[in-house]
Residue frames as a rotation matrix with the C-alpha (Angstrom) as fourth column:
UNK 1
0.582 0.813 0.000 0.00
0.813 -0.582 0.000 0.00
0.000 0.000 -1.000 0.00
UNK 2
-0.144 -0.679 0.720 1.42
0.747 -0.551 -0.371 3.44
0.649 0.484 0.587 -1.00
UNK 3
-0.727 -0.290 -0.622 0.11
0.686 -0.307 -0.659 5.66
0.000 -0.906 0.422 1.69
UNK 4
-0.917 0.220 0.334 -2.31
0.036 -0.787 0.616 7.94
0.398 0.577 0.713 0.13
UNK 5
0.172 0.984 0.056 -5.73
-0.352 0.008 0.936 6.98
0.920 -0.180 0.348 2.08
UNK 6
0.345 0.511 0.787 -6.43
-0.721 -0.393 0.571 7.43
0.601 -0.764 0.233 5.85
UNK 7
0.623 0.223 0.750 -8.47
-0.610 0.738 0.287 4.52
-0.490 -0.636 0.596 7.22
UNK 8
0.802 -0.348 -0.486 -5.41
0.202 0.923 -0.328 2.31
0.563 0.165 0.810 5.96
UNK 9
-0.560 -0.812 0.165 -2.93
0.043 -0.228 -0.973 3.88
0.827 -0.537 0.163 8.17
UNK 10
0.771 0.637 0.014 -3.39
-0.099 0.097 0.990 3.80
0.629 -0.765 0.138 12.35
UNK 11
0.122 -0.586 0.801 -1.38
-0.992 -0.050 0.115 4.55
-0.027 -0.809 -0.587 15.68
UNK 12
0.221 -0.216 0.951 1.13
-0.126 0.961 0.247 1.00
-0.967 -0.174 0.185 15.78
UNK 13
0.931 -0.113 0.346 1.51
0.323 0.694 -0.643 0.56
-0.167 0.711 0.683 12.02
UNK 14
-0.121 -0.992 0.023 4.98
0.358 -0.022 0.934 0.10
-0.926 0.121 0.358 11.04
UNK 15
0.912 0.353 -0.209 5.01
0.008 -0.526 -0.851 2.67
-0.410 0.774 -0.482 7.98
UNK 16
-0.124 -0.905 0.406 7.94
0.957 -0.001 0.290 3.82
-0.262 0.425 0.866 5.80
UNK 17
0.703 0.516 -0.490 8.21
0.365 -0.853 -0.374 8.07
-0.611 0.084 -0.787 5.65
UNK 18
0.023 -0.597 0.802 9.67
0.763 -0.508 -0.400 10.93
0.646 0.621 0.443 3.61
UNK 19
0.267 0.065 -0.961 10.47
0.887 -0.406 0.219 13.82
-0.376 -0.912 -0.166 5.73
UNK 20
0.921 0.272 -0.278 10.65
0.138 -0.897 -0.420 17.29
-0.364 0.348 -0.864 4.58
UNK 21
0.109 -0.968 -0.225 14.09
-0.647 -0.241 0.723 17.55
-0.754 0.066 -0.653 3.98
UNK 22
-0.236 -0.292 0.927 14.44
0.142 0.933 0.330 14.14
-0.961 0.210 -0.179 2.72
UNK 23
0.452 0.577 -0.681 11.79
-0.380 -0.566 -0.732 15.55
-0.807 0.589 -0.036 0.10
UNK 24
0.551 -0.436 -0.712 14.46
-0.831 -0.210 -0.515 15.89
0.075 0.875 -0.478 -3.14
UNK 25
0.460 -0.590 -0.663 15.81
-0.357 0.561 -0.747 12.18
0.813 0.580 0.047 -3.13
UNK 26
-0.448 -0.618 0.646 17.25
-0.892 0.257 -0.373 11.70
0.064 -0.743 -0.666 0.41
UNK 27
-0.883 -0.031 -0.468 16.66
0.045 0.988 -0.150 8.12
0.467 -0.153 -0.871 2.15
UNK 28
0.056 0.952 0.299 13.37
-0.490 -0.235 0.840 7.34
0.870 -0.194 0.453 3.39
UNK 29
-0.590 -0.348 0.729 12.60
-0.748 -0.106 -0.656 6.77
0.306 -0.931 -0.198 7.36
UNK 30
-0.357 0.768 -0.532 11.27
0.184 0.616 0.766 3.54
0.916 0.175 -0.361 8.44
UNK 31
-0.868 -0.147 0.474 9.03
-0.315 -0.575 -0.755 3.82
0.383 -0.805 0.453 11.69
UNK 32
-0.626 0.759 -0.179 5.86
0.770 0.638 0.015 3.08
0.125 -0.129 -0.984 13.78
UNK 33
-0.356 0.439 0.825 2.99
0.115 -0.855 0.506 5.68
0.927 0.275 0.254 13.59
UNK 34
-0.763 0.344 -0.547 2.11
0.623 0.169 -0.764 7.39
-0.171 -0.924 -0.343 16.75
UNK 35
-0.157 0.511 -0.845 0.15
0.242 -0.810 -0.534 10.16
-0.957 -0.289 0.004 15.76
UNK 36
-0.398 -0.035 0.917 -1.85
0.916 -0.057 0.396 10.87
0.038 0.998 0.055 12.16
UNK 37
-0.380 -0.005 -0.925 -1.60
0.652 -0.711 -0.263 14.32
-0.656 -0.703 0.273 11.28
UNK 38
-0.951 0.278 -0.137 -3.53
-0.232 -0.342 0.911 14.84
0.207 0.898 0.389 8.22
UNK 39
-0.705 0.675 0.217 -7.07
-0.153 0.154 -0.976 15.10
-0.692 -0.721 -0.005 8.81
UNK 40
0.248 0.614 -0.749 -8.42
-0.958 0.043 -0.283 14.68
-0.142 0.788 0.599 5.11
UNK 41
0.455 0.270 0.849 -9.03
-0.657 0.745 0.115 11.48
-0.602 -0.610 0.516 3.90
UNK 42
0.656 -0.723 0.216 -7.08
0.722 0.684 0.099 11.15
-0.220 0.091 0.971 1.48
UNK 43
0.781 -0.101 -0.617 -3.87
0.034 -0.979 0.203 12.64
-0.624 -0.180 -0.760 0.21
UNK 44
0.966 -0.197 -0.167 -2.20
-0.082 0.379 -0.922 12.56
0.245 0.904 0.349 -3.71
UNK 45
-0.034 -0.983 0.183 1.56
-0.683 -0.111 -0.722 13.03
0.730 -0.149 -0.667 -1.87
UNK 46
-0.307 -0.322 -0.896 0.74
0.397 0.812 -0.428 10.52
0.865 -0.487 -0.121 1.27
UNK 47
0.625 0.762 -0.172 -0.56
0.382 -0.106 0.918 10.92
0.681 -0.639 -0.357 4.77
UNK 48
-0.181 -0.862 0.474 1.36
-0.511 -0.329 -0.794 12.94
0.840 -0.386 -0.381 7.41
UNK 49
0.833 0.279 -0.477 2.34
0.239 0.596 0.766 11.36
0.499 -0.753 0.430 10.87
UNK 50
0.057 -0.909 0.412 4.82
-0.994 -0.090 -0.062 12.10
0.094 -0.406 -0.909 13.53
UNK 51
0.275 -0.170 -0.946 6.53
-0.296 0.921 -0.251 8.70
0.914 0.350 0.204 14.75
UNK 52
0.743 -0.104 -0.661 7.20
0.589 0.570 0.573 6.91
0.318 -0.815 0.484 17.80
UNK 53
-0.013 -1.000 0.022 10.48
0.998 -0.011 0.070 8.62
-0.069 0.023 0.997 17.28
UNK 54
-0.125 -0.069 -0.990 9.38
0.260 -0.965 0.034 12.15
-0.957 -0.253 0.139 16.76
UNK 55
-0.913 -0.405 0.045 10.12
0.134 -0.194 0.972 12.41
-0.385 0.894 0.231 13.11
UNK 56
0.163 0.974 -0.159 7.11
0.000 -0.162 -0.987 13.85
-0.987 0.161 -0.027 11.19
UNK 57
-0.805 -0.462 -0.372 6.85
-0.431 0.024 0.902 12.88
-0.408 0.887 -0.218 7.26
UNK 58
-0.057 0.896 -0.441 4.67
-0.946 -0.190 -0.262 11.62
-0.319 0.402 0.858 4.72
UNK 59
0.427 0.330 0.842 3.43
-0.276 0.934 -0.226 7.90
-0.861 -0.135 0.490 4.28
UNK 60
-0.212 -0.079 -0.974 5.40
-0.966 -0.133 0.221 6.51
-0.147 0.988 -0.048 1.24
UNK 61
-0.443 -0.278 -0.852 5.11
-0.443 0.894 -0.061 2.69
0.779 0.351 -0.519 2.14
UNK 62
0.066 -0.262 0.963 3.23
-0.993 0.076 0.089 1.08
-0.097 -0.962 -0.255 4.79
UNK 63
-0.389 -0.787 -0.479 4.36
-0.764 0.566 -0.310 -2.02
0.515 0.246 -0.821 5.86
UNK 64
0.471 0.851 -0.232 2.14
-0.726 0.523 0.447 -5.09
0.502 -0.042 0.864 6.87
């Protein structure tokens, strides 16, 4: 799943982000979602979330 719709993402899934920076090509961050911070349901670039870890980025991969 690519990230791009909501109710497939939830607090606990193990996800894969982009972070702002990262943005232009950098490495993507794997992580577990604590917190979904997009509030539309979906979203053509990916859902935002902060991680377990702090790190806030957009959904590029989640991981099952």
């Amino acid at each position: 799943m690519d990230g791009t719709i909501r109710a497939d993402i939830y607090p606990g899934c193990e996800v894969v982000i982009v972070t702002k920076l990262d943005q232009q090509g950098g490495p993507l961050t794997p992580g577990i979602v604590q917190d979904i911070l997009t509030s539309s349901a979906e979203h053509h670039r990916g859902i935002k979330v902060r991680l377990t870890t702090g790190e806030v980025g957009r959904v590029q991969q989640i991981i099952k």
